[in-house]
Structures are given as C-alpha cells and as structure tokens.
N, C-alpha and C positions, 0 to 999 in steps of 0.2 A: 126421244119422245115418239108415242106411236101415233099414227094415222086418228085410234081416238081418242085421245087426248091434245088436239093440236092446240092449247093453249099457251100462254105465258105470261110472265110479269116484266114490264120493267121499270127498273128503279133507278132513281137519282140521288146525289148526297145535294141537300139543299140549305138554306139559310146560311151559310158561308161566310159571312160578313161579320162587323163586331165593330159596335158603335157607327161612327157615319163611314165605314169604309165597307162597300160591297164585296161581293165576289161574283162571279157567273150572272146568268139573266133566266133569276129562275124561276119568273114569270112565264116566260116562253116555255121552257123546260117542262115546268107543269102543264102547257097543253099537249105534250106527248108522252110523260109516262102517264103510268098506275100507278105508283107508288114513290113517296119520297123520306127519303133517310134524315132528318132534321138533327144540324147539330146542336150540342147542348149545352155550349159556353168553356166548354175547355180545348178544342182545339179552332173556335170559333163559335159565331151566337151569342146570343144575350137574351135577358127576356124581352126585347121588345122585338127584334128581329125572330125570335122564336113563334112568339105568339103570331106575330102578321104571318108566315109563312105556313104555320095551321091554319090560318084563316082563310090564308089563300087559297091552301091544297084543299080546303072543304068545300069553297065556291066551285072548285073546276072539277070535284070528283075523284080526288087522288087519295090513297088511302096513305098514311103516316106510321112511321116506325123513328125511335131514339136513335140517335147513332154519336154514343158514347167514345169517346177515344182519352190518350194520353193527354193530361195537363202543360198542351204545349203550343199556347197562342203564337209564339214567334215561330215555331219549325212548321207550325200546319197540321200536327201531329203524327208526323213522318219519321221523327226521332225516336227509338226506344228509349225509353226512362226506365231505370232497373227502380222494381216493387218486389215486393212479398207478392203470392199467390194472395194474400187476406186483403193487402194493400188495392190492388186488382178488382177483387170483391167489391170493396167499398168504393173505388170511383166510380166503376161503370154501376152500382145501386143507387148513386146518389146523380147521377148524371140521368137514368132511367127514370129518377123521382122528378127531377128537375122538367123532364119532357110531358111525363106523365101532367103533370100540374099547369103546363100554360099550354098542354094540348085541350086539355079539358074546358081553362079557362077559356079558349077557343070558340070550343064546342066541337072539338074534334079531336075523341083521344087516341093516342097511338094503340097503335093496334102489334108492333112486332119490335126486336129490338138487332142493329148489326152495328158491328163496332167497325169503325172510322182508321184509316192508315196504320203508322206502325202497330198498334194495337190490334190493330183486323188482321195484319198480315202474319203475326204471333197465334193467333185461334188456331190460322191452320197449319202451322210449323211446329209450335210449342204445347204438346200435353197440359203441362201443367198451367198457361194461361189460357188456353181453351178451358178447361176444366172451372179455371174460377169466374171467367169470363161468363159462364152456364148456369155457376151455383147463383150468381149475382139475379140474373134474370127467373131463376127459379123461387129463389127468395121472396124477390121483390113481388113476382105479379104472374104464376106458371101460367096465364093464360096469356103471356106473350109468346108471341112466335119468335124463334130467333134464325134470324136471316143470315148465311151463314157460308164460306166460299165452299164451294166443292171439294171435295176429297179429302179437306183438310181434318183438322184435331175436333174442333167445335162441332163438325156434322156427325163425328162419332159420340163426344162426349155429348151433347144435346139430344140425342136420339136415347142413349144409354139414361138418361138424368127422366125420363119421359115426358121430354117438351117436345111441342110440334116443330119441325122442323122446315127450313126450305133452305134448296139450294142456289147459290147464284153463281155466273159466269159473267166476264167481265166482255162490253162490244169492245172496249179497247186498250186491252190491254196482250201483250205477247205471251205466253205459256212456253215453264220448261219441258224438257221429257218425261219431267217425272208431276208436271202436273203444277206446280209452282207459277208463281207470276214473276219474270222479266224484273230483277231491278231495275227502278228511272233510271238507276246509274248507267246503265247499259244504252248503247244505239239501238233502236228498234222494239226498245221496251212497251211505248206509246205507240197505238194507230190514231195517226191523223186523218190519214183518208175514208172520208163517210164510203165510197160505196166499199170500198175494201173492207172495213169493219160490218157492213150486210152486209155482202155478202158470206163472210165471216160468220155471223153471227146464224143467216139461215142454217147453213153445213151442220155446224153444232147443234141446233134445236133439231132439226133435222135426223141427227144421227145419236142426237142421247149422248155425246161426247164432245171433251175439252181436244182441240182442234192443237198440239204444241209448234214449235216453231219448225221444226220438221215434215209437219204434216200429218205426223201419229195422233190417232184418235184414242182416246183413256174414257170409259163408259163412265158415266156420271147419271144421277136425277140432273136434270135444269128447268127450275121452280122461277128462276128471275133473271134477268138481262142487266146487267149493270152498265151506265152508258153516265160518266163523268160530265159533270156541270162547268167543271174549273179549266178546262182547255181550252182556245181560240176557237176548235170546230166541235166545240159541244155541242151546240144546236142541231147545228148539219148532220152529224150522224147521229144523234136523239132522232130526227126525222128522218135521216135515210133508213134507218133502225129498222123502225116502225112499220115503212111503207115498206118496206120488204119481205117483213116476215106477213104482213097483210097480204102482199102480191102472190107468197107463195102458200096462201092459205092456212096461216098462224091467226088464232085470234087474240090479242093483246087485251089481259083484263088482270087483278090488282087478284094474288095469294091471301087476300083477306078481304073483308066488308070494307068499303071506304064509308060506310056510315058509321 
C-alpha cells in the first residue's frame, strides 16, 4: 500500500451461534471493525441470530457481507464436503439469498459476499471451487463485491468473471512460502499474541505484502484485515489491530457503503 492510499478494511466473521448457543462477543467486535462477515446457517446462524447481528452492525456503522460455507454445523465448517462444481454453485447462491433477505429485513443489506473455513480455503487452492464459488455470486447479485484471500484462485477468477474484487489478509493467521495459510493442524498456525499480530499486521499494509513464516514478503493488493471473532484473544487483537495501524497512520474504513 502506498503513502496515498493509507487506508483499509477490517473484517470479522460474526453471528457464530445457532439457537441459544453463542460464539465470540460480537458486540464488542463490532465497535472495532468496518465490516462484518455474517454467517448464513450452515456452518452456523439462524434467522434470528442473523437478522439481530444486521441490526446490530447497522446501529454501530459496520458494513455486512454473506459468508456462505460448507453444510457443516457440527465441524464449524472446517471439514471439506466433496460437491460438484454446480453443487458449490447452489449452496453458496442460496446461502447468499438467505443473507441477502434478513439483511434487508434488517434494514441493512449485504453489500459483498466471502466464503467461510474449508470452503474459503478451497477459493484460493482449488480453480475449480473458486470458479464456481464466483459464478454463484455473479448469478445471484454481480453488484456484490467478493471478499476474497490473496493470491489465491477466487482473486483471479472474480477479477476474470468482471466482479469487483477485494483482497484480504488475515491478523492472525501464519503464512506459507508460498503464500498459503498455516494448517490449525500445525503449532504456530494461530497468533495469539494482540501486539505480535500489529504489529504483524502494520509490516504487511505497510509493505503491499503477505509477511510468510520465514519473513519473505509475496506482493499482494490488501483491501481488508481479517481479525477472527472465535478465539480467546479476539478482542485484544481486533483492538490492538486497530490502534496500530491508526498509530502508524492507516485510516480504518469499510471496502464498501455501510449504508
């Protein structure tokens, strides 16, 4: 990122819960990003918990995007589920439809669309689910933005397809060399520590590049911040995040209208 352009996004995945069981405190969460990823009932959410957490992000000013994933309330949607490419299609269209309709009933409709764990992390490894991942959100509504990791499959094929695109990097997450994220499976996959993720997270915006566990810099666009709701120090580093790239003269504002 250059000197004029010192802005950014960041986002959270939020509404987590399903039925009376929560996840994260993403009340709080909403008073430090821009933008929040709402799930859509298949790898958590419901429409009650959906609808309140549009309601929420509209009172605090946060702008809302779908965050469609695999049909898999018990793994968290972490597990691949083998689909067709068409199969692919239609969950993440009908999961898009799903957000689209209780964001509105709201009064606050999604504005972009990023798919959710093993799903998300297929965009940017696997062609062919990036691909149908792109056609779903082109179908459905091409003036959604699709939020989308760096480097990977989906920032090509979404760019190629003529949607607007944005890129994100994760505060906490490990990178390989080759630009990939850190299986959980792995030690060291998770940063826990808020000031190590900013400072982390400035270097990167700073430098226009994915920062790997080596310390090799891979040039990238960074359009958004990605900073997990569902860990013990989500908070602390959603707010160390923040004040840091503020301290270092980043100004923190939402990739789309929050209106």
């Amino acid at each position: 990122m250059t000197d004029s352009a010192l802005h950014v996004d960041i986002n959270s995945d939020m509404g987590e819960g399903f039925g009376a069981y929560r996840l994260g405190d993403d009340a709080a969460i909403l008073d430090i990003v821009s933008s929040a990823n709402v799930a859509c009932g298949f790898h958590a959410g419901d429409p009650e918990i959906m609808a309140a957490t549009f309601a929420m992000a509209r009172e605090k000013g946060v702008a809302v995007g779908a965050h469609p994933s695999f049909a898999d309330l018990w793994g968290f949607g972490r597990r691949i589920i083998p689909h067709s490419a068409g199969e692919i299609e239609r969950l993440v269209a009908y999961q898009i439809g799903a957000a689209q309709a209780l964001s509105t009933y709201a009064g606050h409709p999604i504005r972009y669309v990023k798919a959710h764990g093993a799903l998300g992390n297929l965009t940017q490894t696997d062609r062919t689910v990036a691909e149908a991942v792109t056609r779903a959100v082109k179908a459905v509504d091409p003036r959604l933005v699709c939020l989308v990791i760096a480097l990977g499959f989906q920032d090509r094929s979404a760019r190629d397809a003529g949607l607007t695109v944005k890129s994100e990097i994760f505060a906490d997450r490990a990178y390989t060399e080759e630009g990939l994220l850190v299986s959980r499976k792995l030690e060291g996959a998770v940063i826990h520590d808020a000031e190590q993720a900013a400072e982390r997270v400035v270097r990167m915006v700073r430098r226009g590049a994915i920062e790997t566990v080596s310390g090799k810099a891979l040039k990238t666009p960074i359009d958004s911040i990605c900073v997990h709701s569902d860990t013990p120090a989500a908070v602390a580093i959603a707010a160390r995040v923040r004040a840091r790239l503020e301290e270092s003269g980043v100004t923190v504002k939402a990739f789309v209208d929050a209106d």
